[in-house]
LOMI-135858 format. One line per field, with one value per residue (C-alpha): residue number from 1; y, x, z; residue in one letter. Coordinates in pm, 1 decimal. Layout:
pos	NUM | ...
y	Y | ...
x	X | ...
z	Z | ...
code	A | ...
// end
This chain:
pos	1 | 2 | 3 | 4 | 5 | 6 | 7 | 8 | 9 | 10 | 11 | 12 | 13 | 14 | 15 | 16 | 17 | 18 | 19 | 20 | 21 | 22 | 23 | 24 | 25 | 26 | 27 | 28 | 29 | 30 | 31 | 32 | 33 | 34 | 35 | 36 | 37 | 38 | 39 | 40 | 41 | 42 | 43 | 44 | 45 | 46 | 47 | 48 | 49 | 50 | 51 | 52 | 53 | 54 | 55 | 56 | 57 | 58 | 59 | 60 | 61 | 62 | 63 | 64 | 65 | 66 | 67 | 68 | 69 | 70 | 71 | 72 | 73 | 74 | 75 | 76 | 77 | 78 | 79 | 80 | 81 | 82 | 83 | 84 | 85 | 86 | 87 | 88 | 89 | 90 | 91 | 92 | 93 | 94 | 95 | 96 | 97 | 98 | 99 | 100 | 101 | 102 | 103 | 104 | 105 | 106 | 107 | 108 | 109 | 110 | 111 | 112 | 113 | 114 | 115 | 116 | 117 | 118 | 119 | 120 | 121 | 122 | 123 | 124 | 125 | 126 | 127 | 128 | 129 | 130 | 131 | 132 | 133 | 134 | 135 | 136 | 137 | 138 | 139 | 140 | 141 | 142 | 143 | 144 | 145 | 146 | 147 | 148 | 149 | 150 | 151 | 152 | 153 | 154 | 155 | 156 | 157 | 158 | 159 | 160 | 161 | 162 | 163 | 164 | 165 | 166 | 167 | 168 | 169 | 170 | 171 | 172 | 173 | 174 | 175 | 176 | 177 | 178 | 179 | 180 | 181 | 182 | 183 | 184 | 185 | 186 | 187 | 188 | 189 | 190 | 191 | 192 | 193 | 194 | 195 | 196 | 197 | 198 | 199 | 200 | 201 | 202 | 203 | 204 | 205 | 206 | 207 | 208 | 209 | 210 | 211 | 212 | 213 | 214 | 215 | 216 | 217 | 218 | 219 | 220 | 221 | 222 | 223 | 224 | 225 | 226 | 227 | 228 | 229 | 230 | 231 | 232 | 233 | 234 | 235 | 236 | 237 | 238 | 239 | 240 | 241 | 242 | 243 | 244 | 245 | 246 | 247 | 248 | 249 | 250 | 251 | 252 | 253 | 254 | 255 | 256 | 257 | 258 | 259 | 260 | 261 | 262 | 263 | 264 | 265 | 266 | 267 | 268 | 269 | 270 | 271 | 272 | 273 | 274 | 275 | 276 | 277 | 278 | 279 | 280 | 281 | 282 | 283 | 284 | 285 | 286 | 287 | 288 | 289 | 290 | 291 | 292 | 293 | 294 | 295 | 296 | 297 | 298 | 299 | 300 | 301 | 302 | 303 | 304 | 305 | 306 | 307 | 308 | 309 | 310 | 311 | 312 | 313 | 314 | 315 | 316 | 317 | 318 | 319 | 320 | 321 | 322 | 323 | 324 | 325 | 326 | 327 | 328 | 329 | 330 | 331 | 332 | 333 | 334 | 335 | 336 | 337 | 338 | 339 | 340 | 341 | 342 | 343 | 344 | 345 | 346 | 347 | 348 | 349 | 350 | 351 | 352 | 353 | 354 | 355 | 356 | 357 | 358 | 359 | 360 | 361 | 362 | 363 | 364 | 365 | 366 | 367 | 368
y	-3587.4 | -3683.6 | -3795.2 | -3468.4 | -3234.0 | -3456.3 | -3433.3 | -3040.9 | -2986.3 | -3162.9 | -2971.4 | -2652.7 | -2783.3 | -2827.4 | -2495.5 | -2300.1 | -2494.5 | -2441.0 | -2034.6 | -2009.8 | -2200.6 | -1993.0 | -1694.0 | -1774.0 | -1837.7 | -1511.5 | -1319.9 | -1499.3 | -1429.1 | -1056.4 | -1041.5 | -1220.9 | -998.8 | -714.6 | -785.6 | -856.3 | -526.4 | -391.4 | -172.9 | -416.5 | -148.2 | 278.3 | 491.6 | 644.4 | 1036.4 | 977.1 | 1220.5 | 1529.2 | 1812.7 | 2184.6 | 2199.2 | 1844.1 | 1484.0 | 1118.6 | 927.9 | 556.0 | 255.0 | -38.8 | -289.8 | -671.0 | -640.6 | -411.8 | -156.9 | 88.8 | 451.3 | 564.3 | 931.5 | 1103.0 | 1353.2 | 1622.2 | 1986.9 | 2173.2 | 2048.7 | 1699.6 | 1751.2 | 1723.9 | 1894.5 | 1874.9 | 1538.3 | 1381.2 | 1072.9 | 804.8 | 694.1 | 359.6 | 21.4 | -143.3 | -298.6 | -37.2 | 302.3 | 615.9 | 1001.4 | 1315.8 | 1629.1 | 1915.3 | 2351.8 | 2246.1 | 2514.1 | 2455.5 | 2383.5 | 2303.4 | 2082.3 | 1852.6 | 1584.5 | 1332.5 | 1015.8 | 744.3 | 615.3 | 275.2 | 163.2 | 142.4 | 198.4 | 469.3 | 465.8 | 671.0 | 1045.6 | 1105.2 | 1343.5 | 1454.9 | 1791.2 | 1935.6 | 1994.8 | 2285.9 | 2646.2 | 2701.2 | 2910.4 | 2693.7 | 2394.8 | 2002.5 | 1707.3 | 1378.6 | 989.8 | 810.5 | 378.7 | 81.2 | -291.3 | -352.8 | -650.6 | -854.2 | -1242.5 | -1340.5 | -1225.3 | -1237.2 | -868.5 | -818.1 | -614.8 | -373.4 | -342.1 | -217.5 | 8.8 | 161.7 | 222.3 | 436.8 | 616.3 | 696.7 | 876.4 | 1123.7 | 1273.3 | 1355.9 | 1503.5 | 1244.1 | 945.5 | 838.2 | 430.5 | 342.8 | -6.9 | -387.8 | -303.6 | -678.9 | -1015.9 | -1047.8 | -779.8 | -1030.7 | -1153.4 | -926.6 | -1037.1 | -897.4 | -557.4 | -612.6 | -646.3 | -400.6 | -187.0 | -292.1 | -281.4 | 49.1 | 308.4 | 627.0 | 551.4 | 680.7 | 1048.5 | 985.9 | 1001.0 | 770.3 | 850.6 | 495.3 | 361.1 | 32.2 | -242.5 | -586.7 | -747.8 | -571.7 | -760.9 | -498.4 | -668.8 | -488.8 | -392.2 | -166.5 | 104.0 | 11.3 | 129.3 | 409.3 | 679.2 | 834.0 | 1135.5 | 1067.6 | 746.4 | 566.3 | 481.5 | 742.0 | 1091.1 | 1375.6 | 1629.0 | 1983.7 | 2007.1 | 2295.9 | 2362.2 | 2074.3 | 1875.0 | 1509.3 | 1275.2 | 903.2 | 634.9 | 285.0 | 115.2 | -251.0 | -380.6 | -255.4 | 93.7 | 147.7 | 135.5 | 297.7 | 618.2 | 743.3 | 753.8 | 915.2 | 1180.4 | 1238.5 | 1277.5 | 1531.7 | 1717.0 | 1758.3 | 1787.0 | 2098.4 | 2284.0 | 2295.7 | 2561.3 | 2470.3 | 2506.3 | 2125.6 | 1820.5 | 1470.6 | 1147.3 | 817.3 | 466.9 | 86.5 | 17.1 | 141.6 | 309.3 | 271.8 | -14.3 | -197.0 | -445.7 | -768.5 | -665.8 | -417.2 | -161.5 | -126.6 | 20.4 | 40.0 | 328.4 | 502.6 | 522.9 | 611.5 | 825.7 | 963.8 | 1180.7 | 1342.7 | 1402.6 | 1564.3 | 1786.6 | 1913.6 | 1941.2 | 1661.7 | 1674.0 | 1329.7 | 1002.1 | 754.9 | 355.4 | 16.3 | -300.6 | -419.0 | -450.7 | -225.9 | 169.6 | 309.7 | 652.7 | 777.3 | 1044.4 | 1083.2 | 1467.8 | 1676.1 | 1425.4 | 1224.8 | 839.0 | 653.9 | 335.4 | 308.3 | -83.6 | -155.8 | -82.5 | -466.2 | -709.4 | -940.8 | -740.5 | -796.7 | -793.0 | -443.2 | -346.0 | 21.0 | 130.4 | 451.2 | 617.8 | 507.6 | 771.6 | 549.1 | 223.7 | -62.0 | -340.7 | -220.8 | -174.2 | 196.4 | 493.0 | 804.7 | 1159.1 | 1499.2 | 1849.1 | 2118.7 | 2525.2 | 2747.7 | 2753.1 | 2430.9 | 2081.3 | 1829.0 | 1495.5 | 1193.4 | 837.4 | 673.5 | 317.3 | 235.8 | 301.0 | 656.7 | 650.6 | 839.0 | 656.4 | 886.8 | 1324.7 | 1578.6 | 1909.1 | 2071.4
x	-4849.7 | -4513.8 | -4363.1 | -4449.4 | -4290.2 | -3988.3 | -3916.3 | -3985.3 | -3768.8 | -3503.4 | -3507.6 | -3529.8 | -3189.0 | -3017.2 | -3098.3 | -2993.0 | -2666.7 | -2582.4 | -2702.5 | -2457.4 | -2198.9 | -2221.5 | -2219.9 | -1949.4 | -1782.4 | -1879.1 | -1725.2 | -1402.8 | -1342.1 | -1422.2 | -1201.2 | -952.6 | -914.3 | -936.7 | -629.4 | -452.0 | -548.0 | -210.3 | -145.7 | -20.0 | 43.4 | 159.8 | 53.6 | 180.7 | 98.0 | -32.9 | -143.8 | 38.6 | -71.4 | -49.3 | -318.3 | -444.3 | -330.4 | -423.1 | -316.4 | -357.6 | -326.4 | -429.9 | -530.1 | -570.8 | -926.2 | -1212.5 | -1161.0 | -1490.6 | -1324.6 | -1035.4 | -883.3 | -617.3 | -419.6 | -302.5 | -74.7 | 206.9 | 396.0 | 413.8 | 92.8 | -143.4 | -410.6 | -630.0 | -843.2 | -1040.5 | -1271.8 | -1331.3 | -1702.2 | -1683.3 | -1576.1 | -1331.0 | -957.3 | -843.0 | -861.7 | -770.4 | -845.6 | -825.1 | -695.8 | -818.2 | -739.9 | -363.1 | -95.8 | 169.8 | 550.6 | 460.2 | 560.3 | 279.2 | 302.9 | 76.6 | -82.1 | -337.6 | -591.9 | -785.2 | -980.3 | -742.6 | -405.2 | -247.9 | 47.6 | 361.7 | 394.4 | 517.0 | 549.9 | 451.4 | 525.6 | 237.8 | 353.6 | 594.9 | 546.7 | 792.0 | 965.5 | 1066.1 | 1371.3 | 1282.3 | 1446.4 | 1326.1 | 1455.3 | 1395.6 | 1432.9 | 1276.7 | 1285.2 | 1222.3 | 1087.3 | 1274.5 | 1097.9 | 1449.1 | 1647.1 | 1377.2 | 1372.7 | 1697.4 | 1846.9 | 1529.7 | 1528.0 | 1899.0 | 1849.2 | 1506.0 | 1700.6 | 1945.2 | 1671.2 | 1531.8 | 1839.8 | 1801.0 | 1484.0 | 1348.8 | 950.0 | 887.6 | 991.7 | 920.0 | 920.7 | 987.3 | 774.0 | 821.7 | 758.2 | 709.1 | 764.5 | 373.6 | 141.2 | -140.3 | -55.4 | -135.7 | 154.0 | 432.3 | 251.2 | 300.9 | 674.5 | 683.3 | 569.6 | 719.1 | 1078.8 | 991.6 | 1001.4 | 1105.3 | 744.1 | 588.8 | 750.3 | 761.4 | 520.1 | 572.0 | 433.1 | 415.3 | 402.6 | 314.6 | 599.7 | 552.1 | 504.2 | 260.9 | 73.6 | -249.5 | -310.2 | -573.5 | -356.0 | -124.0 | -468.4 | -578.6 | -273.0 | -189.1 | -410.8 | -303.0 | -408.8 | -598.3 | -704.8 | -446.4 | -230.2 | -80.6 | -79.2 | 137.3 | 173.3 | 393.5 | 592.3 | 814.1 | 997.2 | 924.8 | 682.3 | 643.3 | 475.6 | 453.2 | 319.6 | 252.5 | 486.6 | 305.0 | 176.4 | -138.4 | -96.6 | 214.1 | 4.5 | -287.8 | -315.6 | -518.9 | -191.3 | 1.9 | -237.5 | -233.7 | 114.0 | 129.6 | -156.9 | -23.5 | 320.3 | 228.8 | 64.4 | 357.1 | 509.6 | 741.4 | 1133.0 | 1213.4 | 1038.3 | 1099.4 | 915.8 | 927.8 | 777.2 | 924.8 | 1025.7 | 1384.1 | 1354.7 | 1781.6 | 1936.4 | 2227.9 | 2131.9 | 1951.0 | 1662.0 | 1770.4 | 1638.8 | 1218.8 | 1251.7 | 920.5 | 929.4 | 1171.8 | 965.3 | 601.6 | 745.7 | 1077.7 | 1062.2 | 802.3 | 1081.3 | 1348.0 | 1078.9 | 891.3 | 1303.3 | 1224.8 | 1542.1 | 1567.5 | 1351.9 | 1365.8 | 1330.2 | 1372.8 | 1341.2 | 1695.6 | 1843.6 | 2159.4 | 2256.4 | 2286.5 | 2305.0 | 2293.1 | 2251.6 | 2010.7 | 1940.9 | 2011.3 | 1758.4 | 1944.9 | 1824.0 | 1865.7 | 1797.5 | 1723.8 | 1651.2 | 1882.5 | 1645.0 | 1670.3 | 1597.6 | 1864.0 | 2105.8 | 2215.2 | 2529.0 | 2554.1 | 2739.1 | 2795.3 | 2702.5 | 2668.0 | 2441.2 | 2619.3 | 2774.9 | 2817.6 | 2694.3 | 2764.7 | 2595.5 | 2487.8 | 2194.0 | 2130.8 | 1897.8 | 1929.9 | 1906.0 | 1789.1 | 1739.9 | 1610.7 | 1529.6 | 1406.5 | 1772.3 | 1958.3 | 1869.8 | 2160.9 | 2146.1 | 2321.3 | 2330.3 | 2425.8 | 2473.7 | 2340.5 | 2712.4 | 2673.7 | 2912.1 | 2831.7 | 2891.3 | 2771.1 | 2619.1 | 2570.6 | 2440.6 | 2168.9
z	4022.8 | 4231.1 | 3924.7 | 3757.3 | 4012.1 | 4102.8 | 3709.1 | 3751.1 | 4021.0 | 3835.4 | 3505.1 | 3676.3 | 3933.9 | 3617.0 | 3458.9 | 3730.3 | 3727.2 | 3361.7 | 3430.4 | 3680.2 | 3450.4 | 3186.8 | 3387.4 | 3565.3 | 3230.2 | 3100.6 | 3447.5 | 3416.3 | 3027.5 | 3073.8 | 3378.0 | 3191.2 | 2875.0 | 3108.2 | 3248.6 | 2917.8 | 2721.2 | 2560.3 | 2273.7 | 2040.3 | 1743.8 | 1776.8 | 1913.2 | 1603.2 | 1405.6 | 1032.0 | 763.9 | 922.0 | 770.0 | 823.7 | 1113.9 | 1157.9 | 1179.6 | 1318.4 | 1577.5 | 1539.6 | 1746.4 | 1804.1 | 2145.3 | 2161.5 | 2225.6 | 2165.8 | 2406.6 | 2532.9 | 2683.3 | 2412.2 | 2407.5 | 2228.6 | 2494.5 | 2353.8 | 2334.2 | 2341.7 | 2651.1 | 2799.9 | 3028.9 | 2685.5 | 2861.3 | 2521.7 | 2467.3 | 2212.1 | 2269.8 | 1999.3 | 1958.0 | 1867.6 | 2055.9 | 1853.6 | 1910.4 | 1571.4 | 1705.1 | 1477.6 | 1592.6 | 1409.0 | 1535.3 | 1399.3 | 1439.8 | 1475.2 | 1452.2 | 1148.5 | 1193.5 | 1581.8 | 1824.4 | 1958.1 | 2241.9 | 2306.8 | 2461.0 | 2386.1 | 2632.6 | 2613.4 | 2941.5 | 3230.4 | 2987.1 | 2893.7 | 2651.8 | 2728.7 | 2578.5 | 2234.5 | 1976.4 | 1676.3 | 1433.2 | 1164.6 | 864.2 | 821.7 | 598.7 | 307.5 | 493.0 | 742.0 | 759.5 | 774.6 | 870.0 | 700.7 | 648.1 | 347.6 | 344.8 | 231.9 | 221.0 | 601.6 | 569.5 | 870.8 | 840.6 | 742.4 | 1047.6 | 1266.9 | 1231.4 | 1387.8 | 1112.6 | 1031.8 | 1429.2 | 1394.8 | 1099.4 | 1301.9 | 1587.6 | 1439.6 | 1258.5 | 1641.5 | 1718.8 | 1417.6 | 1588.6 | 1211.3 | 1175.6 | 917.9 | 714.1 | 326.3 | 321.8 | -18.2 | 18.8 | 114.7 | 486.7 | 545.4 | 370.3 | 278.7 | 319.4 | 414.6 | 735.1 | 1001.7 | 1274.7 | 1036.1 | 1075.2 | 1399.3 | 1402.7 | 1202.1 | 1454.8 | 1703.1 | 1612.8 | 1462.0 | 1780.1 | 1553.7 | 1423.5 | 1728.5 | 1695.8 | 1335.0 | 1051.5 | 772.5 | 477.7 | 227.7 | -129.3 | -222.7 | -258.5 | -431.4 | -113.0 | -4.7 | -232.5 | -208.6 | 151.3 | 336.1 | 644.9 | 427.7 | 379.0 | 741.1 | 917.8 | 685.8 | 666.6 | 320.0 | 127.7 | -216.2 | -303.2 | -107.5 | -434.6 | -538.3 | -361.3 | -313.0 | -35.1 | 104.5 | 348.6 | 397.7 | 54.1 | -99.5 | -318.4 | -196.7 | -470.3 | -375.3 | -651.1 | -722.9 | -947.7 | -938.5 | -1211.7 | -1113.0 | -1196.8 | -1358.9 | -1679.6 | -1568.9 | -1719.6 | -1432.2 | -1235.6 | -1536.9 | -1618.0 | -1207.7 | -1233.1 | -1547.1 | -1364.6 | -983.3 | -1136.8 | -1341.7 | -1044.2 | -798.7 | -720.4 | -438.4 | -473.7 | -457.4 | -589.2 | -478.9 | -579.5 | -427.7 | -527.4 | -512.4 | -829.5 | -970.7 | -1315.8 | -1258.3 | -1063.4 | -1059.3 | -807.0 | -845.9 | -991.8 | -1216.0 | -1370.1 | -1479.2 | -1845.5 | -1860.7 | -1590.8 | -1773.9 | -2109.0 | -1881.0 | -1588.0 | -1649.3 | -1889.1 | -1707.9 | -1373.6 | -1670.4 | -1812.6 | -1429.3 | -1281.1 | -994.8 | -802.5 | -632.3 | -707.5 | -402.5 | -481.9 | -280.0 | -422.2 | -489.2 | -97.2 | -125.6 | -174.3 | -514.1 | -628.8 | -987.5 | -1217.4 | -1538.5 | -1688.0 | -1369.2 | -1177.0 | -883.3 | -861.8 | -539.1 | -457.3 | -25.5 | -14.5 | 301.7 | 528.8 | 709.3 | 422.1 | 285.8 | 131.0 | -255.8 | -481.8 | -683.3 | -926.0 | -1123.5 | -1443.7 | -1692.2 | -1439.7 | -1119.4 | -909.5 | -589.3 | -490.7 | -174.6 | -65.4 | 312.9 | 530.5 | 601.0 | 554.8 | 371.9 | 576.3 | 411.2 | 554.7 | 359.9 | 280.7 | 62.8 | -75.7 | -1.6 | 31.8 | 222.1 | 148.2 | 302.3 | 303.3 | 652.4 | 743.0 | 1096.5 | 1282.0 | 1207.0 | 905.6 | 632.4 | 316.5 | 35.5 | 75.4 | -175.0 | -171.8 | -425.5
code	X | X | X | X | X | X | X | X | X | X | X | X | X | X | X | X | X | X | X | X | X | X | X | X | X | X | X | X | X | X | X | X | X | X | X | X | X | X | X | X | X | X | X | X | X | X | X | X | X | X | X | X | X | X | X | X | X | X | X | X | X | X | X | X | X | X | X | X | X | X | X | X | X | X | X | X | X | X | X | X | X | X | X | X | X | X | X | X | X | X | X | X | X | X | X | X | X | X | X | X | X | X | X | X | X | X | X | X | X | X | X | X | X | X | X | X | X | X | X | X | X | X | X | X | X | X | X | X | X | X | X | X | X | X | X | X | X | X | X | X | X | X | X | X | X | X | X | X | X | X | X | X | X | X | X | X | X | X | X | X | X | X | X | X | X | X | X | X | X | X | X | X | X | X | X | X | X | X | X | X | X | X | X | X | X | X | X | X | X | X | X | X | X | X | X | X | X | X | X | X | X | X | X | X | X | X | X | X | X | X | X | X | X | X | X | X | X | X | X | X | X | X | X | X | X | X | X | X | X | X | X | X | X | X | X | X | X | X | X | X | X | X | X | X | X | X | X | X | X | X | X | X | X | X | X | X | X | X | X | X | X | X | X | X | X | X | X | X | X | X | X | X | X | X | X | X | X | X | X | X | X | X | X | X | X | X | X | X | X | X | X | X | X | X | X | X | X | X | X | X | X | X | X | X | X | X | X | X | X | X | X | X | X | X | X | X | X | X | X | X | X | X | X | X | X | X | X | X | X | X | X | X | X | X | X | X | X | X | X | X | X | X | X | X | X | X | X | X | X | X | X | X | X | X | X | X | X | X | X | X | X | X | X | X | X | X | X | X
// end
């Protein structure tokens, strides 16, 4: 019987030791990630339209209590709580005003991020400011050219960008989202609207972090005076007469003064790559017939501007990637071998375009 309860007493000691082990495991892990919780990605606007739009972010860890703060002044006295735990967070906003002003501010347990900015999308009526770019991807540098090209974008204060694709080196590994993001402060005040690149490679962050209208290939939207239509020129879909018959369709039902299409591949290049015939027999003749007035691309790193039937092609690949030789040809109006972004502000009645390298200098405008 002594045996029996000396053997008890043991087995139940070393229970109550490994019970207080774990628990004291458990206390110090959750104090521990408490105090490391950071906003690793945004807060950044997405899907801006006329009176709604998201606000995205992301933490290190799943975080319990997140809000959007919201409104027209810096105090965002509007706020929206997110119902589910996670470390991805993503809010709507809904019964927005159009063409406004909105600042705001993310919330996740005891952080809070700093105030930013956002606009909804603006009536016909009314002027816009936008950047167009591409190429980012900064895995060669470090990122230290992308960050410089991002920076000056920042200073242009513009309501939204159009990223003509290869945001990183390869669209499956998370931690170049991250970079992305993080050299990227214009993003914040800034909502980028994307198309697929090569390097995207279909990688599942790409539709996670950008919340795009349709079915997240291929999509078009309004904003002031003009018609945006982005599209995927992979592979994938650049035979897929889903995407062409889109095209015809949304094409014929505009009715806004200015149309402008963006997507990776360049139907005219004189860069490394060169140009993607194939684009010019499938989409093309489409942009002569439906008057599109500019057609943004990336793909070869450099600056090229050309013109084919009244429709203006530019190349915007110098947006941090390693730059490449180019050259001229028939179509070629101007081309040079620089980082940069292009800047365009628009009306009802004129649209002003120019191409700016990140010192400010302005290395190529027109006017239509």
């Amino acid at each position: 019987m002594e045996s029996k309860d000396f053997l008890l007493s043991i087995f139940c000691t070393i229970l109550l030791l490994n019970i207080s082990l774990i628990s004291s495991n458990v206390v110090s892990e959750n104090e521990k990630t408490g105090q490391e919780i950071s906003i690793t990605i945004g807060p950044y606007p997405q899907n801006t339209d006329l009176d709604s739009a998201y606000i995205i972010w992301q933490t290190n860890i799943t975080t319990v209590n997140n809000s959007v703060h919201f409104g027209f002044n810096p105090d965002c006295d509007n706020i929206i709580y997110e119902n589910i735990n996670a470390e991805f967070h993503k809010i709507e906003l809904d019964e927005l005003k159009p063409s406004t002003r909105y600042y705001y501010k993310v919330t996740s347990d005891e952080i809070e991020s700093d105030v930013y900015m956002f606009h909804t999308s603006f009536e016909e009526n009314e002027s816009i400011k936008f950047i167009a770019y591409g190429d980012t991807r900064g895995v060669w540098d470090n990122w230290r050219n992308a960050a410089i090209v991002a920076q000056a974008i920042e200073k242009e204060q513009a309501y939204f960008a159009l990223h003509t694709g290869d945001f990183v080196k390869n669209g499956l590994i998370n931690s170049q989202w991250v970079d992305f993001f993080s050299i990227s402060n214009f993003a914040h005040n800034c909502t980028i609207y994307p198309v697929l690149g090569n390097h995207e490679n279909y990688g599942e962050s790409y539709f996670q972090y950008f919340t795009i209208p349709g079915n997240g290939y291929w999509y078009s939207f309004d904003n002031g005076p003009i018609h945006f239509i982005g599209l995927d020129s992979n592979i994938k879909n650049l035979y897929n007469p889903y995407q062409i018959f889109w095209l015809f369709k949304d094409m014929m039902s505009n009715d806004k003064p200015y149309i402008i299409v963006f997507f990776h591949h360049p139907p005219y290049s004189s860069g490394n790559h060169g140009s993607t015939n194939l684009i010019r027999l499938l989409w093309v003749p489409l942009f002569s017939i439906f008057n599109v007035d500019i057609v943004f691309n990336g793909h070869d790193h450099d600056y090229e501007r050309g013109k084919v039937n009244d429709v203006n092609f530019i190349v915007t690949g110098g947006g941090g990637a390693p730059l490449y030789n180019v050259e001229e040809n028939w179509w070629t109006i101007y081309s040079e071998k620089t980082h940069h972004y292009c800047l365009i502000t628009a009306n009802q009645s004129q649209l002003n375009f120019q191409a700016i390298k990140p010192d400010g200098s302005i290395i190529d405008s027109f006017i239509i």
